[in-house]
C-alpha positions, 0 to 999 in steps of 0.5 A: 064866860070863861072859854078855858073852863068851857073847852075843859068841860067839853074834853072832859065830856069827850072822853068821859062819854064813850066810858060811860056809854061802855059801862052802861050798855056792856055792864049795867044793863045786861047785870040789870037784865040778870038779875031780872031773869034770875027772879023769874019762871018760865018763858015770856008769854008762858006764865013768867011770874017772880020767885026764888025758885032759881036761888033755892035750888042752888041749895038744894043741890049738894053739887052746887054748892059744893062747887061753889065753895070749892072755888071760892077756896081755891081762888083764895089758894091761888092767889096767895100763891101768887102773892108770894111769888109776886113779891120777891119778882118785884122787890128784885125787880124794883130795888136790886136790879139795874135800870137796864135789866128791869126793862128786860125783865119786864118783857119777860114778865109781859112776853107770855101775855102777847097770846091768848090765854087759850095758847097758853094753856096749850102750851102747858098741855103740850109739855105735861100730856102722856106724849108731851115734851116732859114725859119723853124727856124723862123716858129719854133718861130712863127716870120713867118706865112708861109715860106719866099722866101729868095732867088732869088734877088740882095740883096742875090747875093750881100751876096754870091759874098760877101761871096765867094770873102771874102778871096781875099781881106783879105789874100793881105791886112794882107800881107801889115798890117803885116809890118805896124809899131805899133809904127806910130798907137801909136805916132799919139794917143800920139799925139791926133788923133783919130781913124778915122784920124788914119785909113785914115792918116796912116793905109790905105794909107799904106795898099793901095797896099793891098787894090789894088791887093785884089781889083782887084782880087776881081773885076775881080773875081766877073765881071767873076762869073757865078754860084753865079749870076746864082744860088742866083741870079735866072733867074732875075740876068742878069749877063753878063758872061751868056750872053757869055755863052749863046752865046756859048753853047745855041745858038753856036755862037762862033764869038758873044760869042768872042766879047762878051768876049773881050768886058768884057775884055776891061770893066775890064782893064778900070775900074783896070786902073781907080781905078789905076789914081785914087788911085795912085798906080802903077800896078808893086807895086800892083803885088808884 
């Protein structure tokens, strides 16, 4: 019997035990207990049976799916905007500045997500309402006549999913550029090229695993948000998840609600596996 071998499997069953009891208990079986409901009609004891209706009748609504597909482009929109301002913050980050001020902007970068998602969202509603700090500064200057209203539209909803995503895409990406060999960035300006083909020949395809993992993070994050569309979006952003919450707790109908759900599930898994064909990339090098 080998003692050493014993001790690791029993560590090994220590940590893993508590994961597998959190992925079982916190996500397996409540999406079990979805998709259940999401097939069924009617309350318990009250004629409950199986069907589709709960799927059919997303169809059926031109608001759904219209919602539905209107997130999905956006969420896409959203995260290419964070891509490209992701790159630069760490390519800068990673090559250009010092030891000592990469340790500081990382703070930075990190700061913002000390509070809540909500705090945030606040704050830009602080700045941009008809009395926020941004429309006194202008009247104060007499660039504006009367207060403008800033808030409640796609283009600031765009700006606050930007904003409150920003780090995921980021934090993967320095992890990859960290080992890129400066020498490579180098050799090919020795070489003649320029900075362009630098960055599409040598410096993303080797981050793009970054750039994946923080994609999808950044993806699912934004097609999930609810208090960023809600609150900068106005009554006008027709974002999907409201619907789903609507489903759930303004008209208590957990078996829509359910479909609801799995249908933005199945839309996300297609679009990651999507952008996976279309990258090359496999989902194993992605997560590491």
């Amino acid at each position: 019997m080998n003692p050493k071998g014993s001790g690791t499997r029993w560590m090994f069953l220590l940590f893993f035990t508590p994961v597998a009891l959190w992925l079982l208990l916190l996500l397996i079986l409540p999406h079990f207990e979805l998709l259940r409901m999401s097939v069924m009609k009617g309350e318990a004891g009250a004629g409950m049976g199986v069907t589709w209706d709960n799927y059919l009748g997303f169809f059926q609504e031109p608001i759904y799916w219209a919602t539905f597909v209107r997130t999905a482009l956006y969420s896409v929109v959203v995260t290419l905007i964070v891509l490209v301002v992701s790159l630069p913050i760490a390519f800068y980050t990673t090559k250009i500045a010092g030891v000592k001020i990469q340790g500081f902007l990382l703070v930075l970068l990190l700061l913002p997500f000390w509070v809540s998602e909500l705090i945030r969202v606040y704050g830009w509603m602080i700045i941009l309402r008809e009395s926020g700090v941004l429309n006194n500064f202008m009247s104060s200057l007499g660039l504006w006549d009367k207060p403008v209203e800033l808030l409640y539209n796609d283009a600031v909803m765009i700006m606050g999913l930007v904003y409150t995503t920003l780090l995921f895409m980021i934090v993967p990406i320095i992890g990859v550029m960290e080992s890129l060999d400066d020498s490579l960035i180098e050799a090919a300006y020795d070489l003649g090229a320029g900075k362009i083909t630098i960055w599409r020949k040598i410096i993303i395809p080797y981050a793009m695993p970054g750039i994946m993992s923080g994609s999808i993070v950044v993806f699912m994050i934004v097609l999930g948000s609810y208090l960023t569309p809600k609150l900068m979006g106005g009554k006008n952003s027709l974002w999907f998840t409201e619907q789903i919450y609507n489903q759930f707790i303004t008209y208590f109908n957990w078996n829509q609600g359910s479909a609801f759900g799995f249908l933005l599930l199945l839309l996300s898994s297609g679009i990651i596996w999507v952008a996976l064909k279309v990258t090359r990339q496999k989902l194993s090098d992605v997560l590491k």
